[in-house]
Every structure is written in structure tokens, then in C-alpha cells.
C-alpha positions in Angstrom: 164.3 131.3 82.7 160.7 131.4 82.9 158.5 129.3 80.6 157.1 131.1 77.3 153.7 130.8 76.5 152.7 129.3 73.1 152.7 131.2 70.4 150.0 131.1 67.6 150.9 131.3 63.9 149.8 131.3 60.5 152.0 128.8 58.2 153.0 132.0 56.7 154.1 133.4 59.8 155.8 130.2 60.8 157.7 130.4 57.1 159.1 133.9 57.7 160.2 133.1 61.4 162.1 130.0 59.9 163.5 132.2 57.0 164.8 134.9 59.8 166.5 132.2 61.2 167.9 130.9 58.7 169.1 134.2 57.6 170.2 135.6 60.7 172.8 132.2 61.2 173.8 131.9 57.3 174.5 135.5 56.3 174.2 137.8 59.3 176.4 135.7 61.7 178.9 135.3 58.7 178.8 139.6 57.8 179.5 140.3 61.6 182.1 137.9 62.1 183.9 139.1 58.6 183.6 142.8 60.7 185.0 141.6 63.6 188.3 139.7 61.7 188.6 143.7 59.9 188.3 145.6 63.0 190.5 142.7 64.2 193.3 143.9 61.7 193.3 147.9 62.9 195.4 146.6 65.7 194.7 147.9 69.3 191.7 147.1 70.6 191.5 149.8 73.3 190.4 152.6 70.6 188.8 150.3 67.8 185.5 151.7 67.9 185.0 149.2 64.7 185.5 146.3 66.9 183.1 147.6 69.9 180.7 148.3 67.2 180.9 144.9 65.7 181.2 142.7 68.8 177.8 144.6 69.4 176.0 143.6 66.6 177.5 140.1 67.1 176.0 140.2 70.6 172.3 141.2 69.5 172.4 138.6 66.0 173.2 135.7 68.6 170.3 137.3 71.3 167.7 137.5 68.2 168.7 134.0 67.0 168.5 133.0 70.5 165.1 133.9 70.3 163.4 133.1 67.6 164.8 129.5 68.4 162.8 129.4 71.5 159.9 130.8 69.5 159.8 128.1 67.6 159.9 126.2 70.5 157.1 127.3 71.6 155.0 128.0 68.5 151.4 126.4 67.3 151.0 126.2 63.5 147.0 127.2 62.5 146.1 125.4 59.6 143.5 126.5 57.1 141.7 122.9 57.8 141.4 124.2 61.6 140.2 127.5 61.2 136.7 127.9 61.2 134.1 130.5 60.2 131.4 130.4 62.6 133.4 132.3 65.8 136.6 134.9 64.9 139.8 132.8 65.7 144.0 133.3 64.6 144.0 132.7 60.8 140.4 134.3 60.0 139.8 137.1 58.4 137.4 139.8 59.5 134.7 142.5 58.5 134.1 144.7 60.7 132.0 148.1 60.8 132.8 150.5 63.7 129.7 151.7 64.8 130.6 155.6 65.8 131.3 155.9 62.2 130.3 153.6 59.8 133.7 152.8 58.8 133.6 149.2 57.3 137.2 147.3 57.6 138.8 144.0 56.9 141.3 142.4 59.3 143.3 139.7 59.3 144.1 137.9 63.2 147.1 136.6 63.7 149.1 135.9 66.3 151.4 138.8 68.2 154.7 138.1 66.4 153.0 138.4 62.9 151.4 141.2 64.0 151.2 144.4 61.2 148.9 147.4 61.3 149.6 148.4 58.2 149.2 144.9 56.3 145.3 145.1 58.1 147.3 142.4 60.1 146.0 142.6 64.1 147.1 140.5 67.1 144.9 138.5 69.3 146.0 140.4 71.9 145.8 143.7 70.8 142.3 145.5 72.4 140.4 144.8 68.8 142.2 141.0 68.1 140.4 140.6 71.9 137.4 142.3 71.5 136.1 140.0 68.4 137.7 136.4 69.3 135.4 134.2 69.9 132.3 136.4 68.7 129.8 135.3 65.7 129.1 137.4 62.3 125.8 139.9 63.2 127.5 140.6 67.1 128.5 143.8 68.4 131.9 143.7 70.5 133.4 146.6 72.8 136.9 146.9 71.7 139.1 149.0 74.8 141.5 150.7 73.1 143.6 153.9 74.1 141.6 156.7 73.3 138.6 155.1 74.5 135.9 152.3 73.8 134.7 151.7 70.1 132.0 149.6 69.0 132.1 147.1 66.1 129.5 145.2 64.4 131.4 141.6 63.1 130.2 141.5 59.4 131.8 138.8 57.9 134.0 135.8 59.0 136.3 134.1 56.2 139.5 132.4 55.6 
């Protein structure tokens, strides 16, 4: 198996992995194994869709606990104490104007597996996360993103 790179996350991102986890092998492995001992009881396997169906679900609870383990194997806490406001880094939280339109926003970085559009939660490695890491309040960054190239002005850098 090939080595994963590190992952980056927030202590709140690092808090909901753990609580997946924790869920996933507490209650999920315990509701698909209850399934299984039913479908179990309908007698011939051969034409217990029930059983397929649960062996199924057993199979992709054990693959996502499998890898969220070696997530957070892998993973690299950000602490508030580390994250600074001079440059845009994981943990920060951004201002941004797009300069085609004027359009002022606020983003929060995080890593890719705490990654959330609609929470104004972007990834370092989506084409904006990439655009403004690194860069200083008053800079203009080219962010490439599918429909094109747009311009932002960075604004304001905070916690």
C-alpha cells in the first residue's frame, strides 16, 4: 500500500474524525451485524437478498473504519497557538473580494477532509485554498478554477 500523505486539521476536524470512528465501530458495526444474524434466520442464503445487502454494508463500515484509522495515522493537528495572521494558512479565516465583481466573502481553510462549501469551509487544495496560501492581507491572487481564472484581493486574515 502506498504511503498517505499528511493530512492537515483543525482540532475540530480531528474531533469529528475521532467521533466517526467511534461511531462507526460502537453502533454501526453493532446495527449491521444485528442485520446480518436476521437475514441469517430467513434460512437459505442463495436467495437472501437481506443477507447480500447486509454483508455489503458490513463490507463498506469495515472499509470506512479502515480508513479513517489510517487518517488518523497520518493527520497533523493545527492549533490556534500555530496559526498565524500575517500569510493565509489551514485554520485561518479569510476575506476575500473577487475582483470581476466586487463580491466580498469570508472563508474558512481547512484541510481536504474537513472540506464544506456550504459551511464557507474551502480546502487547501481546492483552486481558491491554493490560490491564497501563503499570500498577505492587501495581495491580489489568480485563483484557476473551472470556468476560468478569477481574481481576489485578500482583505483580512484572522483566526
Amino acid at each position: 500500500m502506498a504511503a498517505m500523505k499528511q493530512i492537515t486539521l483543525t482540532q475540530e476536524g480531528l474531533l469529528k474524525l475521532e467521533e466517526e470512528l467511534e461511531h462507526l465501530k460502537i453502533v454501526r458495526r453493532k446495527e449491521v451485524s444485528e442485520k446480518i444474524k436476521v437475514a441469517l434466520s430467513f434460512g437459505d442464503l442463495s436467495e437472501n437478498s437481506e443477507y447480500d445487502e447486509a454483508k455489503n454494508e458490513q463490507a463498506m463500515v469495515e472499509a470506512r473504519i479502515s480508513e479513517v484509522e489510517a487518517l488518523l495515522k497520518n493527520v497533523v493537528v493545527v492549533n490556534d497557538d500555530d496559526i498565524s495572521t500575517d500569510v493565509v494558512s489551514v485554520g485561518c479565516t479569510v476575506k476575500m473580494k473577487c475582483l470581476k465583481n466586487g463580491k466580498e466573502d469570508i472563508f474558512k481553510i481547512v484541510g481536504s477532509t474537513e472540506a464544506s462549501p456550504l459551511q464557507k469551509k474551502i480546502s487547501d487544495e481546492s483552486p481558491v485554498g491554493k490560490a491564497v496560501i501563503g499570500h498577505k492581507v492587501g495581495e491580489k491572487v489568480d485563483a484557476e478554477v473551472p470556468s476560468g481564472v478569477i481574481q481576489y484581493e485578500i482583505l483580512e486574515i484572522s483566526k
